[in-house]
N, C-alpha and C positions, 0 to 999 in steps of 0.2 A: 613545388616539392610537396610529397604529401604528409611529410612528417614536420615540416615548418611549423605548423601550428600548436604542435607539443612543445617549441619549446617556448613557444608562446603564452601556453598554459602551465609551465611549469616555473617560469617566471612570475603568473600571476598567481602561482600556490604561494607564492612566498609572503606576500601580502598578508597572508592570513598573521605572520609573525609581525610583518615589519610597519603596520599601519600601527595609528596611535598607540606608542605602549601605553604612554598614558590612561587609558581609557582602562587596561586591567595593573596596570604597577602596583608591586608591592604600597607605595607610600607616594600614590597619585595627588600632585595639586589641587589647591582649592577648585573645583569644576567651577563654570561661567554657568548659567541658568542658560543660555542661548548659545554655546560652544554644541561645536554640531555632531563632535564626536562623541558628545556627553547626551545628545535627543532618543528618546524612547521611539521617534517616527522621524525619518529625512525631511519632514515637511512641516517637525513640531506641532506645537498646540495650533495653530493658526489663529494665534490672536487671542489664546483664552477659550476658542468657540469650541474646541474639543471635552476641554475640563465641563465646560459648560452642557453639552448633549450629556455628558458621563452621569456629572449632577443630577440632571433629568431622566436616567434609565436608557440612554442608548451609545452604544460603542460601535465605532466604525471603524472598518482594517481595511487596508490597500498594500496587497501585498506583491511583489514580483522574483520571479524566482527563474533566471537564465540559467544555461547550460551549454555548454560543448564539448563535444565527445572524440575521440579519436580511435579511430579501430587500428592497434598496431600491426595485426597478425591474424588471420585465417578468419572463419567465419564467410560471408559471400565475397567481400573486398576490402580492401583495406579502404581509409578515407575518414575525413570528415564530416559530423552531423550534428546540427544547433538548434536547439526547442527550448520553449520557454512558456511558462505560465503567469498570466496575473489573476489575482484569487482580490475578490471585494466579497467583504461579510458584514453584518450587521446584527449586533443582538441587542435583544429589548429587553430589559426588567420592567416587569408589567406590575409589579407590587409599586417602583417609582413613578410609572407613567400613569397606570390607571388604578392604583390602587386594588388590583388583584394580587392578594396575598402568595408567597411562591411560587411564582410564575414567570413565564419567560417564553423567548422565541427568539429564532435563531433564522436566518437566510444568507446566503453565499453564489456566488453564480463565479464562474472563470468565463476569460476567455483565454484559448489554449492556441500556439501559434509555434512555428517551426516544425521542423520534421524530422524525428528520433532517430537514436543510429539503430534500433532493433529492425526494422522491416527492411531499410535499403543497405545495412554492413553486416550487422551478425545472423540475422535469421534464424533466432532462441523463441521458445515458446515460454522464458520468462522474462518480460522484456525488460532490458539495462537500468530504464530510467521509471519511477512511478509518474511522471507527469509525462510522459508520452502518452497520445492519442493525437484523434481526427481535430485540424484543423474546425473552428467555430466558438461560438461565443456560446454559452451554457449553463442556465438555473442548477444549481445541483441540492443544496438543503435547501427545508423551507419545514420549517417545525415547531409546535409547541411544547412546552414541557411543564409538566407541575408536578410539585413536592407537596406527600402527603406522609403525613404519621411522624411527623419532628421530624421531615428528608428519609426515613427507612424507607417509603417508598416514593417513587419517580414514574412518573410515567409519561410516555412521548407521542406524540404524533405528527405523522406528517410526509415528509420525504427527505431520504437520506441514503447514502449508500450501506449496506451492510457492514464494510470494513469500519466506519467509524466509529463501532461500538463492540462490534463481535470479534471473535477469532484476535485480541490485541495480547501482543506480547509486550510490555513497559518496554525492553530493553532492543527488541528493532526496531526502532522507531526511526534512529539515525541511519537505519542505511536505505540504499536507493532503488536496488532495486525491485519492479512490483510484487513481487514474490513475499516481501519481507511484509507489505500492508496488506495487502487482499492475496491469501494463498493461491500458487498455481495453481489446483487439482482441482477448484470452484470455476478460476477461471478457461480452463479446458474444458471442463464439463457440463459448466452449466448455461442453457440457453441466452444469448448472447453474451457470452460472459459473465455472468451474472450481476446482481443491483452492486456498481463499484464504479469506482473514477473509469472514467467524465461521467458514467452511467447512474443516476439514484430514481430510486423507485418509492413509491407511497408504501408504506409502513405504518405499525402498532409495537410501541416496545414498552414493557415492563420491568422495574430494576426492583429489592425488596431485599432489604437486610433486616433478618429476623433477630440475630444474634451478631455483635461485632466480628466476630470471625469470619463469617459466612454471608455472602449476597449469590443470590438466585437471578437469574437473567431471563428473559424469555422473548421473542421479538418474529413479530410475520410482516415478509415483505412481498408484494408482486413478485412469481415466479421471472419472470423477463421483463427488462427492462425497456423493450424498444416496439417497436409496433410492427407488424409480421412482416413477412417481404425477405427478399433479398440481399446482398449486397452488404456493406459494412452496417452493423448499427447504430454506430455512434451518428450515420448519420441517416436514420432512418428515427431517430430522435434528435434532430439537429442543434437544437435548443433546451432540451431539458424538460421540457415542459409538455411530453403524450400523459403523465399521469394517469399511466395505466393500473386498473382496477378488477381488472377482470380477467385475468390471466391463472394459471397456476400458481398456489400458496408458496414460499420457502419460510422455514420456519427453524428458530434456533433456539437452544435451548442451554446454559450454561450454569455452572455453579461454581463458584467463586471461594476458596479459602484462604484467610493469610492470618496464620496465628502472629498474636501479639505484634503490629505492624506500628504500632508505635511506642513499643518496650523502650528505656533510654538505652541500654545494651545489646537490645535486637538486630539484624540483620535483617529487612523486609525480605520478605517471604509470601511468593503467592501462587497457588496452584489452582489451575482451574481446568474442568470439566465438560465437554459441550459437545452436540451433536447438533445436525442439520439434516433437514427434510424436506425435497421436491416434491409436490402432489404431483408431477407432471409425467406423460407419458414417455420412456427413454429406449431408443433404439439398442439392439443388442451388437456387439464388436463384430460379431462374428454368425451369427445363425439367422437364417430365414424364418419365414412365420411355419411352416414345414420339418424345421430342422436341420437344414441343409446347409454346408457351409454356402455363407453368398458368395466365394469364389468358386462355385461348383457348377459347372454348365446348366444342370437342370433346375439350380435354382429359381427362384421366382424374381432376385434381387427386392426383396421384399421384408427390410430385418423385423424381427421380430420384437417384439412391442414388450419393456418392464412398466409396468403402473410404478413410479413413484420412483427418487434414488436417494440415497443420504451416505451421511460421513461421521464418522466419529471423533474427535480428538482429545490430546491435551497438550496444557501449557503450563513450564514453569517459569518462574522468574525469581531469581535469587542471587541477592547482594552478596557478595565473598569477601570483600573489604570495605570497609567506610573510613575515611578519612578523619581524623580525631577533630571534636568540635564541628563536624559539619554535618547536613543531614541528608544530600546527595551526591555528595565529589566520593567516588570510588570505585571500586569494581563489581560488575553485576555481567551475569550470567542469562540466558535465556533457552528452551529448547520448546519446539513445538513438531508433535506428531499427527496426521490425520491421516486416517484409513478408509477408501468407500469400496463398495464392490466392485470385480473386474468386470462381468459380463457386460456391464451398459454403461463403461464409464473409460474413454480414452486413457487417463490416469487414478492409479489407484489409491497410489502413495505420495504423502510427501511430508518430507521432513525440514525443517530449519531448526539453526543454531549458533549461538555465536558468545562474543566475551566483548563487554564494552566498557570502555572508563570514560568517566565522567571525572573533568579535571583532574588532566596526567600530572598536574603543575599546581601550587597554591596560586600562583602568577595568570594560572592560564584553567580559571575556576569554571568557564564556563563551555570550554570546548569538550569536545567528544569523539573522542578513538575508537573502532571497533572493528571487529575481523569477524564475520560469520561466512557459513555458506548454506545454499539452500538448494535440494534436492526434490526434483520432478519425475516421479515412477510410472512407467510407460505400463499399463496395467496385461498383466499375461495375455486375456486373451485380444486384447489391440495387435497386441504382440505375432499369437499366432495366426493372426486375419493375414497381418503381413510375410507372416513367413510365407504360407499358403500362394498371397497374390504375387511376391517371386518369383514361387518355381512356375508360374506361369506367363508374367511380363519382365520376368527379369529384373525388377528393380530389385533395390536392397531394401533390407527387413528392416524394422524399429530397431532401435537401440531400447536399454533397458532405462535409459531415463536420460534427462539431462539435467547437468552441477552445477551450480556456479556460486565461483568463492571471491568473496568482496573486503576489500578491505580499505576504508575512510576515515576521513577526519572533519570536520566540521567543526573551524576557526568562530570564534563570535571577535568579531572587527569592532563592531560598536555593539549598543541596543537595537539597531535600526538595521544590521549587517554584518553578516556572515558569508564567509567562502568555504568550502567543503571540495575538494582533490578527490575521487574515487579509484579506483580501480577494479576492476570486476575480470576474471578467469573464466569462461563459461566453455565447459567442456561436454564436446557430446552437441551440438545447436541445435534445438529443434529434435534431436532425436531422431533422425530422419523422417520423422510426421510432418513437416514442413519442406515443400520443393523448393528449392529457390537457384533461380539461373541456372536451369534443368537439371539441378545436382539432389539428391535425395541424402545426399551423407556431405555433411562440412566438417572441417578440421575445426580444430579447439580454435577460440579467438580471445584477444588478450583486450579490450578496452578501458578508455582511460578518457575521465574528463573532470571537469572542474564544474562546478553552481555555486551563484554568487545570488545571495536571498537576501532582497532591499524591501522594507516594509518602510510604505509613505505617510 
C-alpha cells in the first residue's frame, strides 16, 4: 500500500514528544555525566580525546541527517522517496594550534545518498528537500578566515558555497525546503545552478562593520561551479574538488542594519540590502541574435547574447515577541524579495516569507514551529517564448510561477537528536517549465515527511 508508510512516519513524529522528557522537564533529575540522553554527540567524548583535540584548537562533527518523504496527492505520482546525508567538518583555531593570532579554518566534505522525492514524485523546480542531490561523496568548504581591526573586519578565503554567507534570512533556517537556503531564481538562472549544495566554488569574502549598526558584506565567487560539458553537474564535479578559477565572476555585495540588537528591551531587528552580478554571457528567453522571435521559422535559432545578469534584493528579519527572561524563545518574522531582469533570465522574481517560534513551550525551549511559503516567478518574457511555441507544437504555456507553502516542526530529542515532521503544498510544479512523464502541466501536490538529525 502506498500510504502504509505515513502511518509510519506519523507514529515516528511523536517521538519528538515522547522520548526523554527528562532531557527538556520543567525540574529534570540530577543528569548521569554518561547518561546518553544527556551527551552533546551519540558517541561522547570518546574517552576525553574530544575535550582534548578541543583544548588543542580542533573540533570535529559527524553528523547525519535521514529523511522520508511521502507524496500524498498530484505532482508526477504518488509514492515514497528516502535520502539522507552525512556532513563530517572540522575547524581549526590556528591562534591554539600555531600560534596565528585570529585565525582559523574550517573544512567539511558530505557524502550524499538516497534519492529525493523532487525529480521521481513532484517534479517542482524548488526542490522539497535542501539535502537532495546526486548521489557521491563531496569536498564542499575548505577555507581560511582572519580577524582584523578588534574582529570589525574578517576576511575569507577559500571554497564555499554562496548560500553560506549571502542571501541568509536568521529566521528560515528551520525550514526544508532549498528555496528557503539558496534562492530559487539563482538556482534557475544561474549556470549550473550556481556555487550552492553539493556545489561550492573558490571564493574571496570580505565582512567590515564600521559602526555597531551597520556591517558591509562583499564576496566573488567562480561564476560556475562545474567544469563544462554536459549532462548533470553535480557530477561533472563529482568530488568537489575541479576548483575552478577561471570561469565567469559572481559577485555580491550586501549591507547589513540592526539597530540597537542588543538593547535589554529591544526586539532584534535586521535589514539588509544586497545585490548580485554574473560577468557571464546570458542567452535571451525569447529573441535571436537578428531579433526574431526563435520560434519564428526564419529564425537563425541563435539567442541573442546579454553581457552579464544580476538581482537585486532585500531581507528583513524581525522578532515580534520574546519570551520574558530569555534571549531567543519567541516569535520572529522573516521576508525576502529578489528581482532580476526578464529577458535573459527563466525567473524573475522571488519571494519568501514566513512566522516562526522558537520555543512554543518553556518545557519545549528548544524546538521550532514555522509556517512560510516561497514563491518562484516564471519571468514574462520565458513566459511569452512559450506561449508563442504553443500555438505552434501545442503544448501548454508556463504558468506564472510556482508556490509552495511549508509548515514544520523540529523536535530537539536530546543534544545529539532531533526529528522535524514537514509538510510542503507546492502548487503550480515546475511551472510547466519541467516535462515530466510527458505531461508539461502537474496538478498541485501535497508531501509530507519526517528527518531525524543524529550528530556522533
Amino acid at each position: 500500500m502506498a500510504f502504509r508508510p505515513v502511518f509510519s512516519l506519523a507514529a515516528l513524529t511523536l517521538l519528538v514528544f515522547a522520548l526523554p522528557a527528562c532531557a527538556q522537564s520543567n525540574q529534570p533529575p540530577a543528569p548521569q555525566r554518561d547518561a546518553i540522553w544527556q551527551r552533546d554527540a551519540l558517541t561522547d567524548d570518546w574517552g576525553e580525546f574530544r575535550t582534548h583535540l578541543e583544548q588543542g584548537g580542533v573540533t570535529y562533527r559527524l553528523q547525519e541527517q535521514s529523511e522520508v518523504w511521502a507524496n500524498l496527492t498530484g505532482g508526477i505520482r504518488r509514492g515514497i522517496a528516502r535520502d539522507g546525508l552525512l556532513t563530517a567538518s572540522l575547524t581549526g583555531d590556528l591562534e591554539r594550534m600555531l600560534g596565528w593570532v585570529d585565525a582559523k579554518f574550517f573544512a567539511s566534505g558530505f557524502q550524499i545518498h538516497g534519492d529525493g522525492p523532487t525529480g521521481s514524485l513532484i517534479g517542482n523546480l524548488q526542490d522539497v528537500s535542501n539535502i537532495e542531490a546526486t548521489n557521491s561523496a563531496k569536498l564542499y568548504d575548505l577555507w581560511l578566515e582572519q580577524r582584523l581591526l578588534q574582529d570589525r573586519l574578517t576576511i575569507r578565503l577559500g571554497q564555499e558555497g554562496a548560500n553560506d554567507e549571502m542571501m541568509i534570512a536568521q529566521y528560515n533556517s528551520v525550514f526544508l525546503n532549498s528555496s528557503f537556503g539558496f534562492p530559487g531564481l539563482l538556482a534557475a538562472d544561474l549556470p549550473s545552478g550556481g556555487p550552492n549544495y553539493p556545489l561550492a566554488t573558490p571564493f574571496v569574502r570580505a565582512q567590515f562593520r564600521p559602526i555597531p549598526p551597520i556591517t558591509l558584506v562583499g564576496a566573488i565567487y567562480n561564476g560556475d561551479p562545474a567544469p563544462p560539458g554536459g549532462g548533470d553537474p553535480q557530477l561533472r564535479d563529482r568530488h568537489g574538488t575541479a576548483f575552478r578559477v577561471n570561469d565567469d565572476a559572481l559577485g555580491f555585495a550586501e549591507i547589513w542594519y540592526s539597530p540597537d540588537p542588543d538593547g535589554p528591551a529591544a526586539l532584534p531587528t535586521t535589514y539588509k540590502l544586497g545585490a548580485w552580478y554574473d560577468t557571464g554571457v546570458f542567452a535571451d528567453r525569447l529573441l535571436d541574435e537578428n531579433g526574431l522571435s526563435l520560434v519564428n521559422p526564419a529564425s537563425l535559432r541563435i539567442p541573442r547574447g546579454h553581457r552579464g545578469d544580476y538581482a537585486a534584493y532585500g531581507i528583513i528579519d524581525q522578532m515580534l515577541w520574546r519570551r520574558p527572561e530569555t534571549k531567543e524563545q519567541g516569535v520572529g518574522v522573516f521576508l525576502q524579495i529578489m528581482g532580476a531582469p526578464s529577458d535573459r533570465n527563466l525567473s524573475n522574481l522571488f519571494i519568501e516569507g514566513g512566522v516562526v517560534w522558537k520555543g512554543p513551550s518553556p518545557a519545549r525551549a528548544n524546538d521550532t514551529a514555522g509556517l512560510a511559503a516561497t514563491y518562484l516567478g516564471i519571468s514574462p518574457v520565458a513566459r511569452l517564448f512559450s506561449k508563442e511555441l504553443a500555438l505552434v507544437t501545442g503544448a501548454v504555456p508556463y504558468a506564472a510561477g510556482e508556490l509552495v507553502l511549508e509548515a514544520t516542526y523540529a523536535g530537539q530529542v536530546a543534544p545529539w537528536l532531533s526529528l522535524q515532521p514537514d509538510a510542503q503544498l507546492v502548487i503550480n510544479p515546475g511551472a510547466g517549465v519541467i516535462i515530466a512523464g510527458g505531461r508539461t502541466s502537474l496538478p498541485n501536490a501535497l508531501v509530507i515527511g519526517l528527518r531525524a538529525t543524529v550528530t556522533f
